[in-house]
N, C-alpha and C positions, 0 to 999 in steps of 0.2 A: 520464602515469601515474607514481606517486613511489611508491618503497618505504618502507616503513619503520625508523628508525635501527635497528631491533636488528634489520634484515635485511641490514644492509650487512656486510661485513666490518667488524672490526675492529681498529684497530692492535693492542690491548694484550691481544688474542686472537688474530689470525690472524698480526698483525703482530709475535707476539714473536721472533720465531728469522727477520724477512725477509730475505733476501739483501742484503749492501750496508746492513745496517740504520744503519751509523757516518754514510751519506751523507743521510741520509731526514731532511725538513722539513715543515712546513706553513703553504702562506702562502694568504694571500684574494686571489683574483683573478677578473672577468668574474661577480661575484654567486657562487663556488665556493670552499668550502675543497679545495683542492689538495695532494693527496700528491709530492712530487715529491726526487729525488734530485739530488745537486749532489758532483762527484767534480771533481779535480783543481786543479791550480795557479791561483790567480785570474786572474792576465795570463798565463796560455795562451787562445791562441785558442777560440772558445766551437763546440760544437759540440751538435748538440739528438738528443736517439732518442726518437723516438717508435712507441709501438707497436701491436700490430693489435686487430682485434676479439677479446674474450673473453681478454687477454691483462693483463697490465700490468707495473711495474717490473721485475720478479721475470725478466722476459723479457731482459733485461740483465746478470744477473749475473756471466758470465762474459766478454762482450764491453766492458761499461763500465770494470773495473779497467783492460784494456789502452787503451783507446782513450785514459786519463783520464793515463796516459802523456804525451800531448803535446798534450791538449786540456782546457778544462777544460768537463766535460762537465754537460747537463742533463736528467734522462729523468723526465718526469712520468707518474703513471697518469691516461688518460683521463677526461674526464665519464662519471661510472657505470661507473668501472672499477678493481677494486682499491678505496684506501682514497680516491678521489677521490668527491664531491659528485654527484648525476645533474644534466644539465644539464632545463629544461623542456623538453617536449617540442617548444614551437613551437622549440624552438632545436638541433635533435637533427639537421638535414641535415647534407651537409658544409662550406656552405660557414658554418651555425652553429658547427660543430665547430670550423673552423680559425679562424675570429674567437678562439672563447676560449681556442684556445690560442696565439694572436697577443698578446692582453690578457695571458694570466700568462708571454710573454717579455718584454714592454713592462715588465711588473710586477717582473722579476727583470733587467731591467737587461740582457737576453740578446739577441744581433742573434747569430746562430749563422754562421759561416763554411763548416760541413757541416751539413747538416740529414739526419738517416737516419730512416728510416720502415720499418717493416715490414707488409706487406700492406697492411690498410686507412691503416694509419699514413703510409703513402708517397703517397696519396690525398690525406690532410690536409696534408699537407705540399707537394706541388704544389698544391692549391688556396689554398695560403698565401702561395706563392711568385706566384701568377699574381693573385693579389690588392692584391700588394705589401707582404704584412706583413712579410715579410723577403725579406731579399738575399743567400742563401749562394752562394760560391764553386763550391760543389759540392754537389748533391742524389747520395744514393745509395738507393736503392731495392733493400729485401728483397723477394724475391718480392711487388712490388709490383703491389699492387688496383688498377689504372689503366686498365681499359677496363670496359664493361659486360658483364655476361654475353651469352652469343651466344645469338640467337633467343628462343623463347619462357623461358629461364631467367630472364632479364631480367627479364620481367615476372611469372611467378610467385616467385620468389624474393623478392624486395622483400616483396611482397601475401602470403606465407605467414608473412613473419618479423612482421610487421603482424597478421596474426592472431591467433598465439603472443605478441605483447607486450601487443595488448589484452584476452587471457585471463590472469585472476589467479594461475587454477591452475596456469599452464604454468611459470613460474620452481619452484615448488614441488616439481613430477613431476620437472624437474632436477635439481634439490637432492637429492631424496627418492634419485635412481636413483646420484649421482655416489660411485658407491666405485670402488674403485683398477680393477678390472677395465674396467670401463664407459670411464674416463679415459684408459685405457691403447687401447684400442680408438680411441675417438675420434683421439688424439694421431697414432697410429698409419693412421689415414685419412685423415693430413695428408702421408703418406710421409716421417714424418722418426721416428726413434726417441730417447726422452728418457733418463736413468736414473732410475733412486730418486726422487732428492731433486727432480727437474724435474718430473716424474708428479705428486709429493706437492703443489706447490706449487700445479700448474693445481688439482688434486683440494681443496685448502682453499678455494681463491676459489671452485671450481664449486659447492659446500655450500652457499653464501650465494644466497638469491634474488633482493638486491642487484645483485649482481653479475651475474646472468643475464640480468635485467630491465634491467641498464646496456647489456650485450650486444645484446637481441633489441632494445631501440631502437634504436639504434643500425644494425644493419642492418633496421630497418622503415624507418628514414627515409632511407635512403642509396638516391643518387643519381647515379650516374656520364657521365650523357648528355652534362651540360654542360662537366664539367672534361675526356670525351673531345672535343667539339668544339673546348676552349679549346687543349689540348695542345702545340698546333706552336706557339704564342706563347711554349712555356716556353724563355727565351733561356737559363737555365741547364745550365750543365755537369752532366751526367747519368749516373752510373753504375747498370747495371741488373744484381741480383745473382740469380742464378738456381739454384736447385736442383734438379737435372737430376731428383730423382724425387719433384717437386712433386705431390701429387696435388688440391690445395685449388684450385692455377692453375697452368693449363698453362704449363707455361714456353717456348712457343713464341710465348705471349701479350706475351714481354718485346722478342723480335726486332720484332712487329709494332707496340710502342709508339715503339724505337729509331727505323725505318726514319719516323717521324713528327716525331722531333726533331732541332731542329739540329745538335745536342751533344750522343751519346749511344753509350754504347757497350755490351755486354753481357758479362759474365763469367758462365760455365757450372761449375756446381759438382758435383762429379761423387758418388756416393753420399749425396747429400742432399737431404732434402725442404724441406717448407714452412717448420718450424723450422728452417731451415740455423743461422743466429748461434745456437743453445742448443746445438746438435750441434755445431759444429766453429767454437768462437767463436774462436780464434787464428787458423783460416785467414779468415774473414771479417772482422779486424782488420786484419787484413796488406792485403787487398785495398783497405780504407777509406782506409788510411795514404800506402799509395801513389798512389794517384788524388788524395787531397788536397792531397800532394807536388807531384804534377804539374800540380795545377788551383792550385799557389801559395797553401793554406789554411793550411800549416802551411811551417814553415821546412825543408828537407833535413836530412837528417839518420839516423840509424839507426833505421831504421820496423820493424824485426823486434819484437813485440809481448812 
């Protein structure tokens, strides 16, 4: 299912005022033109963010300037997300996902030292790592999507979001519904709180049916059975960030991923939800900074962000 160009966002419309706009490119990679941001010093160690369902750059802006501090940083918008290309649909699982976001780090020359992901983002990014497309030092994980829903959610979940994407009309009734009230509600059912200008942001991408239809793919075609069997092979050093009033995933879902890896430990954030890094992006830097200190990604040094 492909939308149509004048339903995607647009940079020189959606994209004129984006966050971070000074760092914003467009390169072709994996058959997709690619939105992707590029912040910090060239020979500073590379580090990748990647981000969840329904989300894109814009999800960075106040956690990338600090991190870009002693790394030099890469955060692309997903296939069908933001100003990025939809990928086909036979290509929309995860482990299509993390192929083409393996081709445009191959493509940009990027072998990431910390790889961060947030929800589904953290998903692609272990199944990248267990793949072999890259080798970070250290995975950090936002409230990350890493086990399947429990019981029968699992399996309607997937099969409802698959219904909603092969209806034409459903991106539409999205679009149609998404004013500031509506956005604010959703955002808000993720147990994190945004201001203004973060509401505003989800609220332009959610206008586009593009972008919905990048989304409802996206989770139609996803998959978590195999990357939770694959799990315990991730030899990678593993921070799991948590925000104590998660309400998208239970954050007690992060201890039972830990207690499965070799190298993994969990940090509890206390007054924030699912968006933690948009809410409280300096304490979430700080956290990165240090674990990657310690996991040898970056050199010592003064990590106060």
């Amino acid at each position: 299912m492909f939308s149509r160009a004048e339903d995607r966002p647009l940079w020189e419309r959606e994209g004129s005022d984006w966050p971070n706009r000074a760092a914003s490119r467009f390169v072709e990679a994996s058959g997709l033109r690619w939105h992707v941001q590029v912040m910090g010093a060239s020979d500073a160690p590379a580090l990748v963010l990647v981000h969840g369902t329904g989300a894109a750059t814009h999800s960075w802006r106040g956690l990338m300037p600090r991190l870009a501090e002693r790394f030099r940083v890469v955060a692309p918008d997903l296939p069908g997300h933001g100003f990025t290309d939809p990928l086909p649909e036979r290509r929309l699982s995860l482990p299509g996902m993390a192929a083409a976001l393996g081709d445009l780090l191959r493509h940009l020359g990027c072998a990431p030292q910390v790889a961060t992901g947030h929800s589904a983002g953290a998903a692609i990014l272990a199944r990248l790592s267990l793949d072999g497309g890259i080798e970070p030092r250290l995975l950090v994980a936002l409230n990350g999507a890493l086990k399947p829903f429990p019981g029968m959610a699992g399996i309607l979940f997937p099969s409802m979001a698959r219904v909603l994407f092969l209806n034409p009309v459903t991106p539409r009734l999205f679009a149609w519904s998404a004013d500031r009230t509506s956005v604010e509600r959703l955002i808000a059912g993720t147990g994190s709180s945004l201001d203004r200008t973060g509401l505003d942001l989800y609220r332009r991408l959610f206008r586009r049916t593009g972008h919905i239809t990048g989304a409802l793919g996206m989770m139609a075609n996803w998959n978590l059975d195999a990357l939770d069997r694959d799990l315990p092979g991730l030899r990678t050093r593993t921070l799991l960030i948590v925000g104590a009033n998660d309400k998208a995933i239970l954050p007690d879902t992060a201890f039972a991923v830990r207690d499965r890896l070799p190298d993994a430990r969990v940090e509890r954030m206390r007054g924030l939800g699912h968006l933690a890094h948009e809410e409280a992006p300096e304490r979430v830097a700080g956290l990165i900074l240090d674990e990657a200190e310690a996991a040898g990604a970056v050199d010592r040094g003064d990590s106060a962000p």
